[in-house]
C-alpha positions as a printed NumPy array, in Angstrom:
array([[ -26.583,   49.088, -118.388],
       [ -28.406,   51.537, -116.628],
       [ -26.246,   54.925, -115.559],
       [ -26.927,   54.237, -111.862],
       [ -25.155,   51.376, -111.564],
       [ -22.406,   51.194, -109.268],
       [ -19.481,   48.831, -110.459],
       [ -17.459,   48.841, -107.038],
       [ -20.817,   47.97 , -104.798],
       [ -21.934,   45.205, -107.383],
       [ -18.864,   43.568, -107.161],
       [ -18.423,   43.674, -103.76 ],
       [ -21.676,   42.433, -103.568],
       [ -20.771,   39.416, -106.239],
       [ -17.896,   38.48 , -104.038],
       [ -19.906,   38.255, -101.125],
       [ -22.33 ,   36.24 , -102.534],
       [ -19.671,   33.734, -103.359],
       [ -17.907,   33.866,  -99.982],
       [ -21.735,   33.548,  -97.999],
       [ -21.952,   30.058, -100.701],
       [ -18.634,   28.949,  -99.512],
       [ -20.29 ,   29.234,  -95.624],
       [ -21.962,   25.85 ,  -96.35 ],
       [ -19.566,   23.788,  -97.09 ],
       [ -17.874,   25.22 ,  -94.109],
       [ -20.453,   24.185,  -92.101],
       [ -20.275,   21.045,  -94.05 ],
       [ -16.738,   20.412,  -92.844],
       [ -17.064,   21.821,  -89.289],
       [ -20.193,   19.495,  -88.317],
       [ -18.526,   16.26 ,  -90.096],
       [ -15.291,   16.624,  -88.398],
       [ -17.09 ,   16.977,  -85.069],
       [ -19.338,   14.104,  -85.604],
       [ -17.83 ,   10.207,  -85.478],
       [ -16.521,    8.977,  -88.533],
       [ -19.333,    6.6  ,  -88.926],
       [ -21.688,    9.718,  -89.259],
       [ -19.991,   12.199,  -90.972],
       [ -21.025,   11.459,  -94.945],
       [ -24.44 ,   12.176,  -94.038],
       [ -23.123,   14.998,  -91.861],
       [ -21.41 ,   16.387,  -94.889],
       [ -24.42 ,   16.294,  -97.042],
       [ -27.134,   17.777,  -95.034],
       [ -25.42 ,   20.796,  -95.561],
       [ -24.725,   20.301,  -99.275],
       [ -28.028,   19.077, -100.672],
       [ -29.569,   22.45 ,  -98.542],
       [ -27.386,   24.592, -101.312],
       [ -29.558,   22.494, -104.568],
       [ -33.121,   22.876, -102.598],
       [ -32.332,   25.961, -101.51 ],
       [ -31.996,   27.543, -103.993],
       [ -34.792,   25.846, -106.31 ],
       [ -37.613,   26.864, -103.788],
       [ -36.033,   30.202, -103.73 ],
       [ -36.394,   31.071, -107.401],
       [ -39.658,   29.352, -107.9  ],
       [ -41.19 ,   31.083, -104.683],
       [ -38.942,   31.917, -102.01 ],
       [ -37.877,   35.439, -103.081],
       [ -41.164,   36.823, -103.93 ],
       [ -42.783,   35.857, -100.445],
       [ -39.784,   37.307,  -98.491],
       [ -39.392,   40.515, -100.404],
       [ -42.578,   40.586, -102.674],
       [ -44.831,   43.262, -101.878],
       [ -46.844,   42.773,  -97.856],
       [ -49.923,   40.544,  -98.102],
       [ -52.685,   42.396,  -96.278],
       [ -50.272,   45.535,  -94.906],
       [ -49.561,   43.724,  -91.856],
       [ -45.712,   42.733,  -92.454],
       [ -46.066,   39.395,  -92.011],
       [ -45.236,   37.876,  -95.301],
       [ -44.815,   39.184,  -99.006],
       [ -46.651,   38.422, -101.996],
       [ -47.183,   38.153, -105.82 ],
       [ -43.922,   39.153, -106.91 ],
       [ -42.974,   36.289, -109.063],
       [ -41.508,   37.864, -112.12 ],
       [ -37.96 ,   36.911, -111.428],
       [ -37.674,   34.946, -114.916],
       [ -38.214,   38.414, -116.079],
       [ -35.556,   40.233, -114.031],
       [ -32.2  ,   40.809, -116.622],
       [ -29.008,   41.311, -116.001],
       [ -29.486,   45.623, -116.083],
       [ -32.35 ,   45.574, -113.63 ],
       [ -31.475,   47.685, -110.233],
       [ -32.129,   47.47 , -106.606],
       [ -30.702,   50.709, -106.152],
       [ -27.28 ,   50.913, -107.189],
       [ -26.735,   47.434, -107.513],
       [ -28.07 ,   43.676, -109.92 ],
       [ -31.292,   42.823, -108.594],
       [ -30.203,   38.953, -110.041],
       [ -27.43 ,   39.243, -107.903],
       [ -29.161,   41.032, -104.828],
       [ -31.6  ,   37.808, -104.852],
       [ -28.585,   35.618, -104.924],
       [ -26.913,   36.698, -101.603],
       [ -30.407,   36.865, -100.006],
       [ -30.735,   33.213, -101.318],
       [ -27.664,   32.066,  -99.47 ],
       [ -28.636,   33.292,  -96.108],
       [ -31.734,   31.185,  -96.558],
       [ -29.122,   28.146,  -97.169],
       [ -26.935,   28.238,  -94.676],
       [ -29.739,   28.745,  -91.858],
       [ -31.898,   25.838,  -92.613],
       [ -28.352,   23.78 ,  -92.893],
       [ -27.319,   25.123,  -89.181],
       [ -30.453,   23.244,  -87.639],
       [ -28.73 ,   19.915,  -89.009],
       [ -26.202,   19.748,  -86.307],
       [ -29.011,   19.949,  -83.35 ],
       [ -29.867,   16.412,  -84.475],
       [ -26.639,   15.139,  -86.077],
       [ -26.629,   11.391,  -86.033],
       [ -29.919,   10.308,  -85.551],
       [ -32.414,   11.888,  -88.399],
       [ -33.324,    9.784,  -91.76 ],
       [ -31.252,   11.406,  -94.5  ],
       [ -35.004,   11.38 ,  -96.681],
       [ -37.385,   12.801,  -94.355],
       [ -34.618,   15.618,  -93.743],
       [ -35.419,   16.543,  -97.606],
       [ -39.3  ,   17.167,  -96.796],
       [ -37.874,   19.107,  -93.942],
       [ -35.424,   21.294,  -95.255],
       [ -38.269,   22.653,  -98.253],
       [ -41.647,   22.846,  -95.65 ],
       [ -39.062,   24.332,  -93.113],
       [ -37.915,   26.975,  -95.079],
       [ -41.164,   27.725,  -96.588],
       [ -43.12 ,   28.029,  -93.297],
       [ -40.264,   29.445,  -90.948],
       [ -37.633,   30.874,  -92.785],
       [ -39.325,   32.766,  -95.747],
       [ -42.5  ,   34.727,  -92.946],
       [ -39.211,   35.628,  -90.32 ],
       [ -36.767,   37.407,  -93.267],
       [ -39.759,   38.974,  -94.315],
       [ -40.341,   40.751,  -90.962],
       [ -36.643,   41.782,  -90.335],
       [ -35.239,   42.017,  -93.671],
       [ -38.249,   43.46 ,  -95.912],
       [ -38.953,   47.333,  -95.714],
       [ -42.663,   46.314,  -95.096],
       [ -42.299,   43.992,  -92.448],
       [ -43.067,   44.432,  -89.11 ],
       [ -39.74 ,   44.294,  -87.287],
       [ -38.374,   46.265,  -89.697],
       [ -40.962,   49.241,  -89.891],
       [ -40.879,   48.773,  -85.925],
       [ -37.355,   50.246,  -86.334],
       [ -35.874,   46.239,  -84.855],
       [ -32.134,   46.776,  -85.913],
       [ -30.467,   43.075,  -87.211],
       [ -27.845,   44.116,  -89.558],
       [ -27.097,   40.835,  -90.986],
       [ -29.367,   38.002,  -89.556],
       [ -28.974,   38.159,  -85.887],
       [ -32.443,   37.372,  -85.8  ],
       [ -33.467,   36.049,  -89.097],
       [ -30.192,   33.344,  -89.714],
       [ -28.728,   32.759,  -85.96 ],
       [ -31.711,   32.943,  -83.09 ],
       [ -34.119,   31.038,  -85.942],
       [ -31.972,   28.128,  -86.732],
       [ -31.168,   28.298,  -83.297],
       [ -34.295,   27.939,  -81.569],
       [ -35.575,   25.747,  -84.36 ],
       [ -32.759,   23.248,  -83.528],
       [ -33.797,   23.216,  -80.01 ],
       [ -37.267,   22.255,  -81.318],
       [ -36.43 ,   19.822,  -83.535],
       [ -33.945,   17.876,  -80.389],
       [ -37.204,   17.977,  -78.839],
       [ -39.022,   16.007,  -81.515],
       [ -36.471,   13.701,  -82.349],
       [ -35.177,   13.055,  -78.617],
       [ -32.093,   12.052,  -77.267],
       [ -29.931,    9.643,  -78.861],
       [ -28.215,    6.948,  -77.379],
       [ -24.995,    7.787,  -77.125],
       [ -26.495,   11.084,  -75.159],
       [ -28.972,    8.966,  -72.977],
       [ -25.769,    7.153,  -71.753],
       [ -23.743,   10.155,  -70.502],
       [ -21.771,   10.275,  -73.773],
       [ -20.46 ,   13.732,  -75.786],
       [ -19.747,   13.719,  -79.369],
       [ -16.459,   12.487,  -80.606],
       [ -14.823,   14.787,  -82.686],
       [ -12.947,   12.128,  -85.478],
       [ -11.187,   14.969,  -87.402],
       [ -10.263,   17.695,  -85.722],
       [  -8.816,   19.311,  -88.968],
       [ -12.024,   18.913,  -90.44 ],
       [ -13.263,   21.274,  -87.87 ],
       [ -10.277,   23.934,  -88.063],
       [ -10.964,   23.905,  -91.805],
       [ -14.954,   24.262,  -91.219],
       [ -14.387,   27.166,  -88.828],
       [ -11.714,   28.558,  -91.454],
       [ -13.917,   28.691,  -94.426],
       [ -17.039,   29.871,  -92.463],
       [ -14.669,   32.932,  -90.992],
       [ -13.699,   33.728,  -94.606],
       [ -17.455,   33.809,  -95.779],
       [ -18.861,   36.082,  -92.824],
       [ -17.185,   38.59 ,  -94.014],
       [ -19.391,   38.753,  -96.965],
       [ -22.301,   37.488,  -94.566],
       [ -21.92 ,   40.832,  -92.123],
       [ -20.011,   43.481,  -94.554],
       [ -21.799,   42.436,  -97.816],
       [ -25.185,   42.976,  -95.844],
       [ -23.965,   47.057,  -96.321],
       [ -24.697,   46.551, -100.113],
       [ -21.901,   49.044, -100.643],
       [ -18.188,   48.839, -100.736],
       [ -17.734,   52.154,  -98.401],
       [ -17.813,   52.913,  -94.57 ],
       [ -20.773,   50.872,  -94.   ],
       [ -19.466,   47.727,  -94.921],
       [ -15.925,   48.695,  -93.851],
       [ -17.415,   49.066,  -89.856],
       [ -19.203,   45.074,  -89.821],
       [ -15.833,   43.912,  -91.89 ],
       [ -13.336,   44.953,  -88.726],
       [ -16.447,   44.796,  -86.077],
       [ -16.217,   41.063,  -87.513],
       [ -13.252,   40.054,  -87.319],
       [ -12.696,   41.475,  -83.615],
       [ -15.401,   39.776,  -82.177],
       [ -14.053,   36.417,  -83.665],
       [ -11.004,   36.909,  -82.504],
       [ -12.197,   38.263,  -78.771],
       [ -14.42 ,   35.21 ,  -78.574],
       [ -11.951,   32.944,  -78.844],
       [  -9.489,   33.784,  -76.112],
       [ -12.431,   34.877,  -74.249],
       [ -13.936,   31.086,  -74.273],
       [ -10.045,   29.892,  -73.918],
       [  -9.744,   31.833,  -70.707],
       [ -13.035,   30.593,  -68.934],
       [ -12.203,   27.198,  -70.248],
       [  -8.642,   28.25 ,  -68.09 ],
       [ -10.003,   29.432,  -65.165],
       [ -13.177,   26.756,  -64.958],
       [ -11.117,   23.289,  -65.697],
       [  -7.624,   24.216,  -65.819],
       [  -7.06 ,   22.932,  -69.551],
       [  -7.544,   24.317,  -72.647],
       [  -9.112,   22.601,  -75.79 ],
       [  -9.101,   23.146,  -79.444],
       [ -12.955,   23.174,  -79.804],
       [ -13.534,   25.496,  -77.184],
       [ -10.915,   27.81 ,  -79.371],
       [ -13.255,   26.976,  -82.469],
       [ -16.42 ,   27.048,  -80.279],
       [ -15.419,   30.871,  -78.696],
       [ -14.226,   32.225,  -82.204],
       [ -18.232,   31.15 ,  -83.539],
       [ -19.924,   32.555,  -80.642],
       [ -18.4  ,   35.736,  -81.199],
       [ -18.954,   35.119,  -84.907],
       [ -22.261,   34.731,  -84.542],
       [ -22.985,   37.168,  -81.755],
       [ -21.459,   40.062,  -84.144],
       [ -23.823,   39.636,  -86.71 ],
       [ -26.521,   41.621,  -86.108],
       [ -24.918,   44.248,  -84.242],
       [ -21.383,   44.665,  -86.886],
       [ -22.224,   47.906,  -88.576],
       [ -24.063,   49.612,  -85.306],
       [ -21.31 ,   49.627,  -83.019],
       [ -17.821,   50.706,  -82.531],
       [ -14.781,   48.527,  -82.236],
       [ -14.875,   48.5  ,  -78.349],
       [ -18.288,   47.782,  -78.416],
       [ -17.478,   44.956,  -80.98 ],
       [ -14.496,   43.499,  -78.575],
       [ -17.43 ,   43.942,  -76.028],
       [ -19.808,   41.537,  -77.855],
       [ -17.178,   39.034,  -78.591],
       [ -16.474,   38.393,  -75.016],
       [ -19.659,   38.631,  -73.019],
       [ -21.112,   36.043,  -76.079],
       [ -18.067,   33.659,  -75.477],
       [ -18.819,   33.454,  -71.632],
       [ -22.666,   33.461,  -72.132],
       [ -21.907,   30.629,  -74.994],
       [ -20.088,   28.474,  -72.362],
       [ -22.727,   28.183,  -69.553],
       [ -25.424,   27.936,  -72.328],
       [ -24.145,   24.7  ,  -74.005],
       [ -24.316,   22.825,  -70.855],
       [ -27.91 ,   23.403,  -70.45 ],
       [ -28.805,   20.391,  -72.162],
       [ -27.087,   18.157,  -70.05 ],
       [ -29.325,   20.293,  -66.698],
       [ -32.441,   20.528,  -69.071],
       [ -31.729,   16.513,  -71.152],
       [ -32.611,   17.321,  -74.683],
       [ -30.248,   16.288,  -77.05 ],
       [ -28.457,   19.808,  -79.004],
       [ -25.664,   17.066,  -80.412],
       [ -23.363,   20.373,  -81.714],
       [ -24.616,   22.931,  -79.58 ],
       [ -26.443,   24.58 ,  -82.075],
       [ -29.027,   26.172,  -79.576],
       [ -25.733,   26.83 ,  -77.025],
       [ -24.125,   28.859,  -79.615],
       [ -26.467,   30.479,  -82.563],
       [ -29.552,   30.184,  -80.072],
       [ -27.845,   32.27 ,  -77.611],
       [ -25.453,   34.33 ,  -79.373],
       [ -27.649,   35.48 ,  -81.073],
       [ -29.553,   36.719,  -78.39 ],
       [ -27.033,   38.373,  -76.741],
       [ -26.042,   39.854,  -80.123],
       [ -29.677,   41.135,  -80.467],
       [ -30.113,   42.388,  -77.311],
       [ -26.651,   44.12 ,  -77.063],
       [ -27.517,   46.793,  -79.556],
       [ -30.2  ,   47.885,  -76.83 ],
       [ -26.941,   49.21 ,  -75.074],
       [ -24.075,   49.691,  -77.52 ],
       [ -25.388,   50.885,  -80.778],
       [ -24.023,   54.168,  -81.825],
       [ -26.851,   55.844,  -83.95 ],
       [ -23.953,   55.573,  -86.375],
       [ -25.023,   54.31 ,  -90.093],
       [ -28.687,   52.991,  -90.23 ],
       [ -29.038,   52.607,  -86.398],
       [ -30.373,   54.167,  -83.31 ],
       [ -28.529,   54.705,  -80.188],
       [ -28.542,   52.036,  -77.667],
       [ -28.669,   53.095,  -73.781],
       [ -24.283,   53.47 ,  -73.547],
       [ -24.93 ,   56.018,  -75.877],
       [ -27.594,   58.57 ,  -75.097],
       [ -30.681,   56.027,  -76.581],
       [ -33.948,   55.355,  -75.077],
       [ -34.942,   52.523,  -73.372],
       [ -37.417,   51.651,  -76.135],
       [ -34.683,   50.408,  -78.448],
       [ -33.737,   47.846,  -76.102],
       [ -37.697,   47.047,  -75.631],
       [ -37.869,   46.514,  -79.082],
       [ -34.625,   44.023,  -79.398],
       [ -36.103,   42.413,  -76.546],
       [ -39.765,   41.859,  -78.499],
       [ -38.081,   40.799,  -81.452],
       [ -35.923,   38.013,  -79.68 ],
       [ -38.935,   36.778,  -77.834],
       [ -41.355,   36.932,  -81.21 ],
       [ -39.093,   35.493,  -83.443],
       [ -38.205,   32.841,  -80.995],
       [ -41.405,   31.572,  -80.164],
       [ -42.827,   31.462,  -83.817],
       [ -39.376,   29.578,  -84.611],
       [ -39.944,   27.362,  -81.719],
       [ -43.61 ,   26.766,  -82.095],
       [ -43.9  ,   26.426,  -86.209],
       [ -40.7  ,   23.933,  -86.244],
       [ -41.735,   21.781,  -83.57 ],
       [ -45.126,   20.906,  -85.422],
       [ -43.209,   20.546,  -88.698],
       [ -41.022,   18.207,  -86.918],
       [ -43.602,   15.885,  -85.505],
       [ -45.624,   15.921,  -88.757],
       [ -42.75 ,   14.483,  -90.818],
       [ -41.798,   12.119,  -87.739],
       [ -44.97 ,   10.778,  -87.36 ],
       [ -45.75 ,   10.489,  -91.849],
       [ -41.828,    9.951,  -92.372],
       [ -40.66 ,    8.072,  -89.122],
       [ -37.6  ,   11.271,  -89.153],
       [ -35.754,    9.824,  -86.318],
       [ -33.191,    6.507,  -87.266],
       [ -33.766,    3.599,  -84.577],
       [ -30.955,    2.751,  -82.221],
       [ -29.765,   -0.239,  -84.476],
       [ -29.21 ,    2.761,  -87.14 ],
       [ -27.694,    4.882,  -84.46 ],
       [ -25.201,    2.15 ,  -83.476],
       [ -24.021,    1.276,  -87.224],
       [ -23.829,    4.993,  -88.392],
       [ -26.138,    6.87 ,  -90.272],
       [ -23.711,    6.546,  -93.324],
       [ -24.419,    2.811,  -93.311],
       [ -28.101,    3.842,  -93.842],
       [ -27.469,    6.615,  -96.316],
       [ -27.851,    5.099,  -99.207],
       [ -31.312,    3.591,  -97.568],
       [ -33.231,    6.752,  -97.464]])
């Protein structure tokens, strides 16, 4: 092994890995327990068969686009790097396993492309959701992680901050569900004034359980190292949770007069999610902060789609879509300039930092937006995507084994 390895940081960074993995079957669990029992098999795998695809396109191709050297010097998307059956064990990325460095990059690529599932839980062909998870990740996923998350793309050399995929994992799947609840419509169960009903509650305590565990690798694994860095988005992390939660808990309180278990599990995501980019930039206040004003936004904003009638079945656009914003755009006002980071306006920054959170929500929005929605009519119209409402009505695990 090379003398500048670090031992501590590459395990750290191992474990992470592992606990960002475990984030998918998580998800797995939270969107089949919140689905009806007639739906949730197929719920359950259209997280799990992301993890095989995933991680296939990845090593063939996805890697070496995201973080391959810029095509052209414009930061849009990487090329030519395709050595990684070359790559051994004692190769570096700094102090750390380049093998396992591409690793925990490839399981933020998972888990996003599985989030967009629940936007259209119940009523997209299990096959045609295949074609979509590889073109989708391809098209959308690999150009935006290039832009935040590669030194040479543009965000990043703008100076955008997104610690751990504000941007890249939670606005992107986010938005892209929204598009894709455009393609495939509303179902029936949604056309006739009817929410989803939850058939296994545990299911979703355990989902929300296991994807808590794993964002601690998501947000303090990001740091690469096992110091200060990653010891600032561990705690940042599990405040925010914890503030969105009784945060959501209280406006469900003070809004209905009753308090429900999902809106617990709901509040404790938004902060979750909200966190993400922002978990090494600012301090614990600022991280109780986030937690909070995400819960509240996260409540009005899954209740557009009954104002605006598109069909977000589990509120993926109410809760990544805008959490992430608000995540995004908070570090305009409430980074420190500790760490990597400049100083937001609460602490002495310029208004240009928040500009440039700003640009970056409204860029990487509108190319999410825009490149999924034509993906999504493409395989509709080649694939017929969207089940008919005789499949709706039996359950789309009655047509699973169909597709």
């Amino acid at each position: 092994m090379s003398t500048g390895l670090n031992t501590g940081d590459s395990a750290w960074l191992m474990v992470s890995t592992a606990m960002v993995l475990l984030m998918t079957p998580g998800l797995a669990y939270f969107y089949g327990g919140m689905v009806r029992s007639k739906n949730m098999l197929s719920m359950l795998y259209m997280s799990f068969i992301c993890i095989s695809l995933v991680t296939v396109l990845w090593f063939l191709y996805g890697y070496g686009m995201t973080f391959g050297k810029d095509a052209g010097g414009l930061g849009l998307i990487g090329w030519g790097d395709w050595r990684l059956g070359r790559i051994t064990p004692d190769t570096l990325q700094g102090r750390i396993p380049k093998q396992i460095y591409v690793c925990f990059q490839l399981t933020f690529a998972i888990i996003t492309v599985a989030l967009i599932s629940g936007s259209i839980a119940g009523r997209a062909r299990f096959g045609p959701w295949i074609l979509f998870v590889i073109v989708w990740v391809t098209l959308v996923y690999i150009p935006i992680a290039h832009w935040v998350f590669a030194s040479s793309g543009w965000l990043s050399k703008w100076g955008v901050m997104d610690f751990a995929g504000g941007l890249v994992v939670e606005l992107n799947s986010g938005i892209s569900g929204l598009a894709m609840a455009l393609v495939l419509g509303p179902g029936v169960a949604f056309r006739r004034g009817e929410g989803p009903r939850p058939d296994n509650i545990p299911f979703v305590l355990l989902g929300l359980g296991l994807l808590w565990f794993g964002w601690f690798g998501f947000n303090a694994g990001s740091a690469l190292t096992d110091g200060a860095l990653a010891t600032r988005a561990f705690v940042s992390t599990m405040i925010a949770g914890c503030a969105g939660m009784l945060a959501w808990r209280t406006v469900e309180w003070l809004r209905f007069r009753h308090l429900t278990k999902l809106g617990s599990t709901s509040g404790a995501l938004a902060g979750l999610v909200a966190i993400t980019p922002s978990c090494a930039f600012v301090s614990v206040e600022g991280a109780f902060l986030i937690g909070v004003v995400a819960a509240v936004v996260c409540t009005y904003a899954v209740e557009l789609k009954l104002v605006a009638g598109y069909d977000d079945t589990l509120d993926v656009t109410g809760i990544h879509g805008a959490g992430g914003i608000v995540g995004v755009v908070s570090l305009g006002f409430l980074a420190t300039g500790w760490g990597r980071g400049a100083p937001g306006l609460f602490y002495g920054g310029s208004a240009s930092v928040l500009g440039k959170q700003v640009v970056a929500v409204l860029a990487v929005g509108f190319y999410a937006f825009v490149a999924t929605f034509v993906i999504g009519k493409v395989i509709d119209r080649l694939f017929r995507m969207r089940t008919t409402e005789e499949e709706q009505a039996a359950g789309m695990d009655a047509a699973f084994a169909d597709d």
